[in-house]
C-alpha positions as CSV (number, residue, x, y, z in Angstrom):
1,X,118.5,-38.5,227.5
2,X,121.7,-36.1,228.5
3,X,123.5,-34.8,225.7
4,X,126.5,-36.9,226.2
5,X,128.0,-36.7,222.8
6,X,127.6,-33.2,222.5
7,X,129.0,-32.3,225.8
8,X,132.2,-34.4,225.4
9,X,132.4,-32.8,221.9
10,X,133.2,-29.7,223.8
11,X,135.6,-31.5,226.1
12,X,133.0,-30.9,229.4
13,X,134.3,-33.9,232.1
14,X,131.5,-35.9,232.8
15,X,130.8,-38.2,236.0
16,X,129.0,-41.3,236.6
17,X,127.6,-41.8,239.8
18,X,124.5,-44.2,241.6
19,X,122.3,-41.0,242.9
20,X,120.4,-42.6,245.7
21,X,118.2,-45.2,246.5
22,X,115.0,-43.0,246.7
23,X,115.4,-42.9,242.8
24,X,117.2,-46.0,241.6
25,X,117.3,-49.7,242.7
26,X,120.8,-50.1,244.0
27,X,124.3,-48.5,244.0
28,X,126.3,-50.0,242.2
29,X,128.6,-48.4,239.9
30,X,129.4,-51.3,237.9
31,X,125.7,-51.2,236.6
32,X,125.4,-47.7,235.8
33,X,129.1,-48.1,233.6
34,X,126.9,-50.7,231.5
35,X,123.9,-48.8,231.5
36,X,125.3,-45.6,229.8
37,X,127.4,-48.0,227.4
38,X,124.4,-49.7,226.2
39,X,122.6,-46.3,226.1
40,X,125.5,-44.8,223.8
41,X,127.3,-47.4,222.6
42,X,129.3,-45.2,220.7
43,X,130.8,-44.2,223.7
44,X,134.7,-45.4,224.2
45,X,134.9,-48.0,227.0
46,X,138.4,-46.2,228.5
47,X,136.1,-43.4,228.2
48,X,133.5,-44.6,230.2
49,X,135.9,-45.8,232.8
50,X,137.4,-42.4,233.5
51,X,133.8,-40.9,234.4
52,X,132.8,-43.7,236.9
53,X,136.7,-43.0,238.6
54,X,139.3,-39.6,237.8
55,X,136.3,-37.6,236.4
56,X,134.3,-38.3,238.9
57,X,137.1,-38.2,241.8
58,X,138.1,-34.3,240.4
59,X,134.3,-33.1,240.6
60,X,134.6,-33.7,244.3
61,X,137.5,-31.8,244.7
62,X,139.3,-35.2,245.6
63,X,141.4,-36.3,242.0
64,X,144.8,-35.4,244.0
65,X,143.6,-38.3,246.3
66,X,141.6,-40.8,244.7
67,X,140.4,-41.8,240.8
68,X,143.7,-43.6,239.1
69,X,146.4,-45.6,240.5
70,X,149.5,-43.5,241.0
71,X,152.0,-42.5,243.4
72,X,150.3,-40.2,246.2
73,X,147.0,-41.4,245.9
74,X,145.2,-43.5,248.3
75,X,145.0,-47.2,246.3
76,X,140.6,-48.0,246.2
77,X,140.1,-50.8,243.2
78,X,138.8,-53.4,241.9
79,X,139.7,-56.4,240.6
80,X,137.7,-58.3,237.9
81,X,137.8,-61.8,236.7
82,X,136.5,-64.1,234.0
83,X,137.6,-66.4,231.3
84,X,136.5,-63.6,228.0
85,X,139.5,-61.3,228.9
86,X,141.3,-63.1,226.4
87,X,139.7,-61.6,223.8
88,X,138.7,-58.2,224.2
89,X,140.6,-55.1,225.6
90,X,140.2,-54.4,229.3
91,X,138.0,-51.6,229.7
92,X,135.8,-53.5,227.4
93,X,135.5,-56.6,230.0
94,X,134.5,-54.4,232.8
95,X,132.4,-52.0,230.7
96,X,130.4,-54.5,229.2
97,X,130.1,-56.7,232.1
98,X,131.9,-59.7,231.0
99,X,133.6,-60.2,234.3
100,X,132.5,-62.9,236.7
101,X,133.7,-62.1,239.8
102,X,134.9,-58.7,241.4
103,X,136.7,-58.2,244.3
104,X,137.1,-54.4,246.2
105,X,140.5,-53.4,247.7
């Protein structure tokens, strides 16, 4: 396992990102968010969030363009539904997968 804790305890960005096929079974980001929560669950969701978009977006050279809606940046995101939004915080819906549906813009 990566030494997650000990790397954000010295405030090194980290990134999420799918790899390839030859060494996992899909792409898709929104399993490999709830992967590393359920392998550190001590992890903060928003935290989480940030590696799998801005983090990820400035190791590429690219966070003036993409990884957070803002002014300037070109708009790519998702939109997530379900009826358990009601009761937990929003990072915590799409972390843990509580969503039902997702559409990509």
């Amino acid at each position: 396992m990566p030494a997650v804790y000990d790397l954000m305890e010295h405030q090194i960005p980290l990134c999420i990102g799918t790899d390839s096929l030859a060494s996992n079974h899909d792409l898709d980001m929104n399993e490999e968010v709830a992967y590393l929560s359920a392998c550190f669950p001590g992890l903060d969701h928003a935290e989480i969030l940030k590696m799998g978009t801005l983090n990820g977006a400035e190791a590429l050279g690219k966070g003036h363009e993409y990884g957070a809606l803002s002014k300037g940046r070109k708009a790519r995101f998702n939109v997530f539904s379900g009826t358990e939004i009601k009761n937990m915080k929003p990072e915590t819906f799409i972390v843990t997968k509580s969503w039902s549906t997702l559409t990509c813009y």
